[in-house]
PDB file of N, CA, C and O in Angstrom:
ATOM      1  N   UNK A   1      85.459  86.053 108.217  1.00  0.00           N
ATOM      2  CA  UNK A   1      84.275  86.697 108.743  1.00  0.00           C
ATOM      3  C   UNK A   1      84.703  87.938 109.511  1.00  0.00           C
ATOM      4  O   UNK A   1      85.694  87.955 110.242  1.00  0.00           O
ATOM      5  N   UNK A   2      83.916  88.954 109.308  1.00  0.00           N
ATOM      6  CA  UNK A   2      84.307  90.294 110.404  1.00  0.00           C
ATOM      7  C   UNK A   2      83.263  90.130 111.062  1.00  0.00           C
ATOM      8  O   UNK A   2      82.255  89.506 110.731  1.00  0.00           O
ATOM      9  N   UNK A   3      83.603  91.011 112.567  1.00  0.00           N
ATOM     10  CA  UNK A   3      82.711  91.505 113.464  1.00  0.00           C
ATOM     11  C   UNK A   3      82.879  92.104 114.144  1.00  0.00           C
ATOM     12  O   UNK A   3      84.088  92.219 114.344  1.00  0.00           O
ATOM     13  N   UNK A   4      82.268  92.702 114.776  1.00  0.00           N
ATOM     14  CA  UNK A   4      81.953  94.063 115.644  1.00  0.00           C
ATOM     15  C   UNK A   4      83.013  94.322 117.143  1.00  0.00           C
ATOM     16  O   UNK A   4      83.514  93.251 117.485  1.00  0.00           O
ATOM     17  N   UNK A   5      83.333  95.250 117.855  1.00  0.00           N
ATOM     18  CA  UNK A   5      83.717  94.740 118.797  1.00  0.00           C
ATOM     19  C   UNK A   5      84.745  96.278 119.375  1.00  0.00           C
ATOM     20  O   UNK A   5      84.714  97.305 118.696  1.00  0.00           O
ATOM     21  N   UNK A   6      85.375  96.214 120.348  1.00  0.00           N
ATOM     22  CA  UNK A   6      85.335  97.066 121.201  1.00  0.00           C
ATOM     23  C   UNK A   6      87.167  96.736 122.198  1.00  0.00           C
ATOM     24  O   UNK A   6      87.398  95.684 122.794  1.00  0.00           O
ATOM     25  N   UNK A   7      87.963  97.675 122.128  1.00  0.00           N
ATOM     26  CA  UNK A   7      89.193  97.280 122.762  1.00  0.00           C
ATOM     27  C   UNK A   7      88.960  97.421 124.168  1.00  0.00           C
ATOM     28  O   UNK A   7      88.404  98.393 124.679  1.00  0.00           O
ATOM     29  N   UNK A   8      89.371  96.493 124.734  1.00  0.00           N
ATOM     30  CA  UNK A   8      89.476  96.425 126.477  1.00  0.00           C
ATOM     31  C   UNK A   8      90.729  96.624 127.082  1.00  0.00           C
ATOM     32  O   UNK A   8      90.823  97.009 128.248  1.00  0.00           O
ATOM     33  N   UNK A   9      91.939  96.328 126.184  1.00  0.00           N
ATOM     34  CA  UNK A   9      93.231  95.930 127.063  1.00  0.00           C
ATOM     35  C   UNK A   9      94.463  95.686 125.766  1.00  0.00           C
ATOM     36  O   UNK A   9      94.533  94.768 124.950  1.00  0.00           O
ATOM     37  N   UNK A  10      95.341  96.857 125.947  1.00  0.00           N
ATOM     38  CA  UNK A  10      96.543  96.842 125.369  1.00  0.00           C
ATOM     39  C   UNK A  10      97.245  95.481 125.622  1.00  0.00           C
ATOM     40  O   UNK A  10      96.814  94.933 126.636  1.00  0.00           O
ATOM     41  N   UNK A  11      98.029  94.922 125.093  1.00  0.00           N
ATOM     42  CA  UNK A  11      98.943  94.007 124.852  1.00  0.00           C
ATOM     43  C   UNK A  11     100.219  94.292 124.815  1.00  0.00           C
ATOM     44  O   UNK A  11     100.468  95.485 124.640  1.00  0.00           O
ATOM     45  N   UNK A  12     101.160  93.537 124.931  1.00  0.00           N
ATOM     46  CA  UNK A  12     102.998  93.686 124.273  1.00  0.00           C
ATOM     47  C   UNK A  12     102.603  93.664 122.473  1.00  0.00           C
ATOM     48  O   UNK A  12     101.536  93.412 121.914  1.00  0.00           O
ATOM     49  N   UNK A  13     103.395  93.884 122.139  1.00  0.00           N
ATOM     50  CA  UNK A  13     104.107  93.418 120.785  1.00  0.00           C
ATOM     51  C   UNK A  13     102.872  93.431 120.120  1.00  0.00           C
ATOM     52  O   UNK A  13     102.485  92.526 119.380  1.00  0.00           O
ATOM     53  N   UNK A  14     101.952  94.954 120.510  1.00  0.00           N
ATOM     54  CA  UNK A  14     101.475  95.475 118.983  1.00  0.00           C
ATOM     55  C   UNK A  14      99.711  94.888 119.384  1.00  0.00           C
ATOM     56  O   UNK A  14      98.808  95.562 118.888  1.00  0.00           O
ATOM     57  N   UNK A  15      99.338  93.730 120.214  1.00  0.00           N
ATOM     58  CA  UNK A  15      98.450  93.242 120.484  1.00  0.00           C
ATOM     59  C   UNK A  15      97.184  93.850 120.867  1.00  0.00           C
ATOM     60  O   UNK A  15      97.383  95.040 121.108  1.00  0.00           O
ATOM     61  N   UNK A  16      95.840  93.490 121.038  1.00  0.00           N
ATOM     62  CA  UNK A  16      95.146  94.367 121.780  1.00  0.00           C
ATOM     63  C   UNK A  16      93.983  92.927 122.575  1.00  0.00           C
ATOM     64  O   UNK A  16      94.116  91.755 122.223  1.00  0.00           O
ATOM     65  N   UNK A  17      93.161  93.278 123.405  1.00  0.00           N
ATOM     66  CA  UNK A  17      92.410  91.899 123.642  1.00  0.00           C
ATOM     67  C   UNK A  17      90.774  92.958 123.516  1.00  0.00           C
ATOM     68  O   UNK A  17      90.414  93.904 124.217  1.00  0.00           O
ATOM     69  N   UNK A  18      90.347  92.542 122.775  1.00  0.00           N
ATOM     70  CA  UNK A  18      89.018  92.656 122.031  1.00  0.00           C
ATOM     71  C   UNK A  18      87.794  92.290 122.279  1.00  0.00           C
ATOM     72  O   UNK A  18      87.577  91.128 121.935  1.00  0.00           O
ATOM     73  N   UNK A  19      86.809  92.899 122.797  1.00  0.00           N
ATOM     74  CA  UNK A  19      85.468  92.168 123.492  1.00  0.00           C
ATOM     75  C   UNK A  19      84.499  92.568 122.052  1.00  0.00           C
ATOM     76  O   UNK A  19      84.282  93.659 121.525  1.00  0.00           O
ATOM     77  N   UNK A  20      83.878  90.685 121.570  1.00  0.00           N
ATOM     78  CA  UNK A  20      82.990  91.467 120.936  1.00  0.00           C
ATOM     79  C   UNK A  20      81.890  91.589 120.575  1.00  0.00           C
ATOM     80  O   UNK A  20      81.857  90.373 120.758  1.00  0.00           O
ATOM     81  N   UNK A  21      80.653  91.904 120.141  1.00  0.00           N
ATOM     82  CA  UNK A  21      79.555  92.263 120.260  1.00  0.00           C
ATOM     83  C   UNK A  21      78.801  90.856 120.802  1.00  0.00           C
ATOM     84  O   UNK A  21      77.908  90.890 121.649  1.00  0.00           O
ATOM     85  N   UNK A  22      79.232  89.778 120.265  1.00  0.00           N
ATOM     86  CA  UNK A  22      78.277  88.639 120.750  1.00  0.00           C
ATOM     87  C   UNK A  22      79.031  88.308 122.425  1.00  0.00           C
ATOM     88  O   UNK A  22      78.429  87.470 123.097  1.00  0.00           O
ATOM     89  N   UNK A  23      79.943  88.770 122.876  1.00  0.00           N
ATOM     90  CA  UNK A  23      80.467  88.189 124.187  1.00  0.00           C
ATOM     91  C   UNK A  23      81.480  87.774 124.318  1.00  0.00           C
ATOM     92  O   UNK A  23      82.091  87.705 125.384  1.00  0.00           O
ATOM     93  N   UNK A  24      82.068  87.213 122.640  1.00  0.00           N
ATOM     94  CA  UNK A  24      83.295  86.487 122.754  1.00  0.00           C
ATOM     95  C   UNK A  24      84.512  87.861 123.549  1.00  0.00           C
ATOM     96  O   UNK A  24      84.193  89.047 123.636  1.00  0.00           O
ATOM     97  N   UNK A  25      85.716  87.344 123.978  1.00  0.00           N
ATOM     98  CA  UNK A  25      87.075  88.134 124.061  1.00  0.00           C
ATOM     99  C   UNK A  25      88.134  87.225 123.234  1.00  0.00           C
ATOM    100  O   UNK A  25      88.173  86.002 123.371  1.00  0.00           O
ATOM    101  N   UNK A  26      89.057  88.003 122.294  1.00  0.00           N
ATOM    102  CA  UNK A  26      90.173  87.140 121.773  1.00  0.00           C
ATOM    103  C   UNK A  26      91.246  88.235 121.468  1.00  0.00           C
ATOM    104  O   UNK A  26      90.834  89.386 121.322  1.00  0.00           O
ATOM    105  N   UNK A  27      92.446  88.008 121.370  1.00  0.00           N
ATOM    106  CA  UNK A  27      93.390  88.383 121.330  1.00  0.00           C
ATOM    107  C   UNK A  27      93.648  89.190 119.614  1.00  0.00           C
ATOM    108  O   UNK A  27      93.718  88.504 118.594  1.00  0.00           O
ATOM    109  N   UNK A  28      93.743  90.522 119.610  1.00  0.00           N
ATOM    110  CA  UNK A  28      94.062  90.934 117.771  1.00  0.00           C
ATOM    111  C   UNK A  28      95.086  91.493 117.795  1.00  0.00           C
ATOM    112  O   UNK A  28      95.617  92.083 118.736  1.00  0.00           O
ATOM    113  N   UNK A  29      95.540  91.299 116.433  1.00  0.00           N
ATOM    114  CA  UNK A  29      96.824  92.374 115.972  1.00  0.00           C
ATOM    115  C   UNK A  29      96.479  93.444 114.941  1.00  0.00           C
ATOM    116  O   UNK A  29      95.554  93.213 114.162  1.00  0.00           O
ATOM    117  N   UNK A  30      96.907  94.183 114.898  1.00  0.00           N
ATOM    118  CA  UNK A  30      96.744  95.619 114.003  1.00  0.00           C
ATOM    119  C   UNK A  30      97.357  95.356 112.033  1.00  0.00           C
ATOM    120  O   UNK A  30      98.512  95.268 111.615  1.00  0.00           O
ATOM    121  N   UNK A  31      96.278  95.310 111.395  1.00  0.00           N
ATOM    122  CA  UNK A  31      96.061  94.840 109.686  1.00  0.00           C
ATOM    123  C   UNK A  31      97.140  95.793 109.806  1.00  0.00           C
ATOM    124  O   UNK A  31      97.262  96.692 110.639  1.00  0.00           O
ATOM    125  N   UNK A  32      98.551  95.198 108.057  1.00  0.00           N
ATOM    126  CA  UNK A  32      99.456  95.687 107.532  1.00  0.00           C
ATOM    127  C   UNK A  32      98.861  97.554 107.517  1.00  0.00           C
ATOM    128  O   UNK A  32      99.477  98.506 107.995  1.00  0.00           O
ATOM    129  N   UNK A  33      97.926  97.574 107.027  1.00  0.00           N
ATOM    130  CA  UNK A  33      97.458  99.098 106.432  1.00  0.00           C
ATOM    131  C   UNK A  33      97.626  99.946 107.416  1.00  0.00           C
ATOM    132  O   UNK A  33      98.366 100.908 107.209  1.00  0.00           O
ATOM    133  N   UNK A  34      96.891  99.769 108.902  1.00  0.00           N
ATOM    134  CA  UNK A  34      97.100 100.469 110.096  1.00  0.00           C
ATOM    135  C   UNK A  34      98.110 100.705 110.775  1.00  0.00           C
ATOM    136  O   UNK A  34      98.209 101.631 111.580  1.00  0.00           O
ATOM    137  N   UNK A  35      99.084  99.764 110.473  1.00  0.00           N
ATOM    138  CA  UNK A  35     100.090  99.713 110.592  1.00  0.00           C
ATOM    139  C   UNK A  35     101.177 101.586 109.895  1.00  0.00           C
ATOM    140  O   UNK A  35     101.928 102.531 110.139  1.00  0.00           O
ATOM    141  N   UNK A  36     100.229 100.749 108.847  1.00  0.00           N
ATOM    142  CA  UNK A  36     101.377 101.646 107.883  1.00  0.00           C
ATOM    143  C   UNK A  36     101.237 103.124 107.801  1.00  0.00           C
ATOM    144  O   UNK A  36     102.139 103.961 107.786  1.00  0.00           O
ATOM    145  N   UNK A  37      99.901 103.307 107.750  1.00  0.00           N
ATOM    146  CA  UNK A  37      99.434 104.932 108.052  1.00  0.00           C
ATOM    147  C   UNK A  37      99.215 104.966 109.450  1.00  0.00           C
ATOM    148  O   UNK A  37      98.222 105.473 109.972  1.00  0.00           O
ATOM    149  N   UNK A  38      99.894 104.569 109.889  1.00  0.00           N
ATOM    150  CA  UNK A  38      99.875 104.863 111.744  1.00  0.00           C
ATOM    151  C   UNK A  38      98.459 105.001 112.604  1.00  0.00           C
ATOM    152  O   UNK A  38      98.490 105.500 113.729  1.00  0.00           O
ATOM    153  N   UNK A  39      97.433 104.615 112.120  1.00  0.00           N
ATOM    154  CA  UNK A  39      96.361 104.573 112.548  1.00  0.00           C
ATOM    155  C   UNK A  39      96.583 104.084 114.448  1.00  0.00           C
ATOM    156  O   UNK A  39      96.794 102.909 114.749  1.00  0.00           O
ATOM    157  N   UNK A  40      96.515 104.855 115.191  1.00  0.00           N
ATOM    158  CA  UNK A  40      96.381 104.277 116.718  1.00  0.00           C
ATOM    159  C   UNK A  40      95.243 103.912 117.291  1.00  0.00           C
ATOM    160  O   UNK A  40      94.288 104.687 117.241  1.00  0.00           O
ATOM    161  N   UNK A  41      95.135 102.691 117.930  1.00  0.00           N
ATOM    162  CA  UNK A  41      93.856 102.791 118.743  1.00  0.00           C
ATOM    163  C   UNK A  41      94.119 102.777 120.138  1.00  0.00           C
ATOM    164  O   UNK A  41      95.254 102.669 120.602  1.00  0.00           O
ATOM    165  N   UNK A  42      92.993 102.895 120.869  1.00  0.00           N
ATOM    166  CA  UNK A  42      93.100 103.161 122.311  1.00  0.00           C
ATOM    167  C   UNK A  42      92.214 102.334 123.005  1.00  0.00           C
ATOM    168  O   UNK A  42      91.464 101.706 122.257  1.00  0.00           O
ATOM    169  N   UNK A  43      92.032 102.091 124.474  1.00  0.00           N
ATOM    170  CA  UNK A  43      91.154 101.271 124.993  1.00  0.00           C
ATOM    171  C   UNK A  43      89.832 101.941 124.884  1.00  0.00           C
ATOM    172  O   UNK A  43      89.886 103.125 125.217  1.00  0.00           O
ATOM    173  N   UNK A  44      88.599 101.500 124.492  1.00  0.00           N
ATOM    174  CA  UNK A  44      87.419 102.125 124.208  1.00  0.00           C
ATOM    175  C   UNK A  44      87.022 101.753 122.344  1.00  0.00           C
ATOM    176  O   UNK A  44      85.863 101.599 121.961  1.00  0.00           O
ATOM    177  N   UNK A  45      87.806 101.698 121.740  1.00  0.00           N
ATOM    178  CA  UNK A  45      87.369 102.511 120.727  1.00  0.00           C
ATOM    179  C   UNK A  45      87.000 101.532 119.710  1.00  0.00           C
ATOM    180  O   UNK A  45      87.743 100.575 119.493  1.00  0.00           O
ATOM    181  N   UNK A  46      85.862 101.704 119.040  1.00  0.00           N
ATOM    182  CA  UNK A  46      85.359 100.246 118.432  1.00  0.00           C
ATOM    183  C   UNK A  46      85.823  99.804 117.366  1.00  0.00           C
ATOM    184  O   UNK A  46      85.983 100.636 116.474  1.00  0.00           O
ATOM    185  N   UNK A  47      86.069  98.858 117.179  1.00  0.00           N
ATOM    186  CA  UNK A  47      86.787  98.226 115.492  1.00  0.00           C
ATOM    187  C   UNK A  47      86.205  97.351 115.269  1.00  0.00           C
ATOM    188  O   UNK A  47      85.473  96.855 116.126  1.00  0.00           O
ATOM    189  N   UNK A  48      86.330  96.804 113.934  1.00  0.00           N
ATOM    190  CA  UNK A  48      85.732  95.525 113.188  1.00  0.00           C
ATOM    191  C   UNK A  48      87.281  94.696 113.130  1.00  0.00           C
ATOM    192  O   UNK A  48      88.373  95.003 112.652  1.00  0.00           O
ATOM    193  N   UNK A  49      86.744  93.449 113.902  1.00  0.00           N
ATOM    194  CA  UNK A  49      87.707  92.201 113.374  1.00  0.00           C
ATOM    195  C   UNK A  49      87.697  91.268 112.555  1.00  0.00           C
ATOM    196  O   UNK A  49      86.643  90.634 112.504  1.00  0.00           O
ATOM    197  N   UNK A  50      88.510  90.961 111.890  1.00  0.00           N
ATOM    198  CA  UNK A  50      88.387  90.108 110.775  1.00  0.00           C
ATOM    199  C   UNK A  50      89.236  88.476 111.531  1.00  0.00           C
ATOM    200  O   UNK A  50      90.231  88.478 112.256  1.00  0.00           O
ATOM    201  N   UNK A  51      88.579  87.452 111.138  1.00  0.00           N
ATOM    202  CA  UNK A  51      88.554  86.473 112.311  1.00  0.00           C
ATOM    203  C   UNK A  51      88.525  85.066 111.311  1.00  0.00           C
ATOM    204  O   UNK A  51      87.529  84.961 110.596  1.00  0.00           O
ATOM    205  N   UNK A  52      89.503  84.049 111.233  1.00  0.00           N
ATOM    206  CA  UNK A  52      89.221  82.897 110.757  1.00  0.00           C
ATOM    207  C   UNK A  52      88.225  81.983 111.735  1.00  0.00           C
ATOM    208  O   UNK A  52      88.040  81.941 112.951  1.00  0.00           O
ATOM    209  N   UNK A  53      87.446  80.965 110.090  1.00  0.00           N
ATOM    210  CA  UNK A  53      86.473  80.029 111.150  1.00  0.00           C
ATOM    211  C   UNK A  53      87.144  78.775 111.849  1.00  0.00           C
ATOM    212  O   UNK A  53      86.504  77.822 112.291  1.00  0.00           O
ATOM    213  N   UNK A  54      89.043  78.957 111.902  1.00  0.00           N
ATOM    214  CA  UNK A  54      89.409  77.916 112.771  1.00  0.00           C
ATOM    215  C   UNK A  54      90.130  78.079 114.221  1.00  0.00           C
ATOM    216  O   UNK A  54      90.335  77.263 115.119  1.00  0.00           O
ATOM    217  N   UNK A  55      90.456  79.576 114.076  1.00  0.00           N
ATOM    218  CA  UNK A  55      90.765  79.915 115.824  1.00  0.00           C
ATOM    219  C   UNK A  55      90.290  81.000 115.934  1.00  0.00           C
ATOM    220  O   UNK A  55      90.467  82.025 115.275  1.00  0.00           O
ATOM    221  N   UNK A  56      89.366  80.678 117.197  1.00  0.00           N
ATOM    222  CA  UNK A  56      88.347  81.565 117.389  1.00  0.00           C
ATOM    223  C   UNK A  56      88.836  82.703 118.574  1.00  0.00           C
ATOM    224  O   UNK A  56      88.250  83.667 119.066  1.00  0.00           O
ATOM    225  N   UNK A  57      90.338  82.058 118.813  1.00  0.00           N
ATOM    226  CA  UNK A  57      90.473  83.083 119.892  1.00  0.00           C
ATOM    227  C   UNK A  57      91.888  84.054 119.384  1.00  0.00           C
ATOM    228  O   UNK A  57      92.787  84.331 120.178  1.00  0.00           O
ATOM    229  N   UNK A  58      91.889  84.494 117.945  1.00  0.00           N
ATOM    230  CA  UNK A  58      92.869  85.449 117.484  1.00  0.00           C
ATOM    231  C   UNK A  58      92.336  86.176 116.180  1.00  0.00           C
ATOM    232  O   UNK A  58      91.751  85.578 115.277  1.00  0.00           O
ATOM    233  N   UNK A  59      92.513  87.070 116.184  1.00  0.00           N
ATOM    234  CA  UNK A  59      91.736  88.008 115.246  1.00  0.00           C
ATOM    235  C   UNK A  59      93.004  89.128 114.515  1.00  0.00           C
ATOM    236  O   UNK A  59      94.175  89.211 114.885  1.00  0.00           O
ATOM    237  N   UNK A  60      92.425  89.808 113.539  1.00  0.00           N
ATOM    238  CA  UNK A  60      92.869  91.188 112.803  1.00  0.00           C
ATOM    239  C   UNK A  60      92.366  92.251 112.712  1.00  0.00           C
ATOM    240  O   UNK A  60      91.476  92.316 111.864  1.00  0.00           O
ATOM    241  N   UNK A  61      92.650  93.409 113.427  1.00  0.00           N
ATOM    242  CA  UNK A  61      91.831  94.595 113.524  1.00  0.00           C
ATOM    243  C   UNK A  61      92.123  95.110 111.844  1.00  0.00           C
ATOM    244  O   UNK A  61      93.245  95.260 111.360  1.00  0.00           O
ATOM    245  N   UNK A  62      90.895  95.314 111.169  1.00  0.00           N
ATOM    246  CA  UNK A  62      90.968  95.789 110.165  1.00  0.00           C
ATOM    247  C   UNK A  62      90.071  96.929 109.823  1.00  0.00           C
ATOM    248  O   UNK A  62      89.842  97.225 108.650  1.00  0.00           O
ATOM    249  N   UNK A  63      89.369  97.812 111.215  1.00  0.00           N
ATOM    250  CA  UNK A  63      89.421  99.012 110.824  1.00  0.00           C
ATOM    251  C   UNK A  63      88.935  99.465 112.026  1.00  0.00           C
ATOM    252  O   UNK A  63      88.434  98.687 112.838  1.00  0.00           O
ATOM    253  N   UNK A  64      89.057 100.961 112.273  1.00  0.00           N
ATOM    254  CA  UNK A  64      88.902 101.223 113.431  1.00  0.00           C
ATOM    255  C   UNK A  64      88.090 102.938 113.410  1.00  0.00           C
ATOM    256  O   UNK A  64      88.644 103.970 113.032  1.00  0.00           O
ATOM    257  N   UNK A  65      86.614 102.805 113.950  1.00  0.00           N
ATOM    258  CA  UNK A  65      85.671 103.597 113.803  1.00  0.00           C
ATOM    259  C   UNK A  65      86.060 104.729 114.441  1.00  0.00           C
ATOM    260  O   UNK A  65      86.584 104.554 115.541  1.00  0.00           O
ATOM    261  N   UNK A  66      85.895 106.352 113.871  1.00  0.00           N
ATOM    262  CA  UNK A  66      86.473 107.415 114.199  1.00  0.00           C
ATOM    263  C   UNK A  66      85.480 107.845 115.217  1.00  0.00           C
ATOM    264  O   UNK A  66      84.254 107.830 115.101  1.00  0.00           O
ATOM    265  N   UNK A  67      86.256 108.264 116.321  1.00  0.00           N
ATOM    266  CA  UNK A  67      85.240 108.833 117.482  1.00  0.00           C
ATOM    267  C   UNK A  67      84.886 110.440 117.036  1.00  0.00           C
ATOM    268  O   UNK A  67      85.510 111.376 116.536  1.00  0.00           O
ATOM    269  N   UNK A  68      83.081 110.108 117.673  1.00  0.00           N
ATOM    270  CA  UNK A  68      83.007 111.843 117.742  1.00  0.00           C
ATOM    271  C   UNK A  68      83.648 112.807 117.993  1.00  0.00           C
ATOM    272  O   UNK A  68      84.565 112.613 118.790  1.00  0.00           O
ATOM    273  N   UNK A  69      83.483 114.149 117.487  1.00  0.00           N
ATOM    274  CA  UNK A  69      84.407 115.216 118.333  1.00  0.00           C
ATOM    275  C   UNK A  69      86.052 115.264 118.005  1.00  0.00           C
ATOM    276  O   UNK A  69      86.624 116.330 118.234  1.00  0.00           O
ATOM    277  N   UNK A  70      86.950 113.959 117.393  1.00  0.00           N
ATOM    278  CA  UNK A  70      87.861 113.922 116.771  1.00  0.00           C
ATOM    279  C   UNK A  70      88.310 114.453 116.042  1.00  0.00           C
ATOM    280  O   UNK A  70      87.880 113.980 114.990  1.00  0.00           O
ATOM    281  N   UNK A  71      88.995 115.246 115.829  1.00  0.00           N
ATOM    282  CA  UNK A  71      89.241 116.062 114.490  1.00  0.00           C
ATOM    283  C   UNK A  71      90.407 115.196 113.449  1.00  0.00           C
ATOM    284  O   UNK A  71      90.808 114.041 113.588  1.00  0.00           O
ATOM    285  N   UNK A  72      90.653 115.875 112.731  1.00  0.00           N
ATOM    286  CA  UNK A  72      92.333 114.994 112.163  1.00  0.00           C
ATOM    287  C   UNK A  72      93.135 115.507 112.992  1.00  0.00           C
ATOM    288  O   UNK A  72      93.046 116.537 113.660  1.00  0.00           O
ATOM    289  N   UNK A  73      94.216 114.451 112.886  1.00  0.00           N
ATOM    290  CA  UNK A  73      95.495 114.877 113.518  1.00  0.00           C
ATOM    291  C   UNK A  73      96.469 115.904 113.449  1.00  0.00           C
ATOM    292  O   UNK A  73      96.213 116.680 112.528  1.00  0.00           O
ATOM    293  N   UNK A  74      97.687 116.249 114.204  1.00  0.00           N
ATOM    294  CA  UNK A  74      98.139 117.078 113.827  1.00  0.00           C
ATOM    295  C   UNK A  74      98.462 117.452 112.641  1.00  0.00           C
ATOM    296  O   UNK A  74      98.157 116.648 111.761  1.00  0.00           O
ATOM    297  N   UNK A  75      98.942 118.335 112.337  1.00  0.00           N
ATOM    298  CA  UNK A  75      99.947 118.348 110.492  1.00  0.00           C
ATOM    299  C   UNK A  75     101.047 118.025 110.860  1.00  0.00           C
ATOM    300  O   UNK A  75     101.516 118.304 111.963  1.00  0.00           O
ATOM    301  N   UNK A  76     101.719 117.259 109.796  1.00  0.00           N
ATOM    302  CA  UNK A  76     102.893 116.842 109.664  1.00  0.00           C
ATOM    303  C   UNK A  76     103.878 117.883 108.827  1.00  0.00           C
ATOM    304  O   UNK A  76     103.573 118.855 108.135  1.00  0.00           O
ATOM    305  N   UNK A  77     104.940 117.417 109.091  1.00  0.00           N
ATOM    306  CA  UNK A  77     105.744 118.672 108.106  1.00  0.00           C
ATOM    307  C   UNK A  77     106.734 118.209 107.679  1.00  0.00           C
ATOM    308  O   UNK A  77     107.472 118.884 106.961  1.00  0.00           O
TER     309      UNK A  77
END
């Protein structure tokens, strides 16, 4: 199941702790993909978690909504 939700608080080792739209907070880690294209998130910034129906308190950030006013990133070279 995904759902809605909002970063509150960096973690060690890649973690983030996640408030989300219904009230819950649980602990996520950052999906292989974000990983891989370096996608960063920051405290604020809203993502969808992807969440098994047997622990309700660990999740997978599997995407993370682009803020207004953002442009792309630098160029690489």
């Amino acid at each position: 199941m995904v759902l809605d939700g909002q970063i509150e608080e960096i973690l060690p080792d890649g973690r983030f702790r996640v408030h989300l739209e219904n009230g819950h907070r649980l602990v996520a880690y950052t999906a292989g993909k974000m990983r891989r294209f370096r996608i960063r998130s920051v405290v604020g910034d809203r993502v969808q978690v992807e969440m098994t129906p047997y622990d309700l308190d660990k999740g997978r950030i599997i995407y993370r909504e682009r803020t207004p006013g953002a442009g792309p990133g630098p160029r690489r070279r």
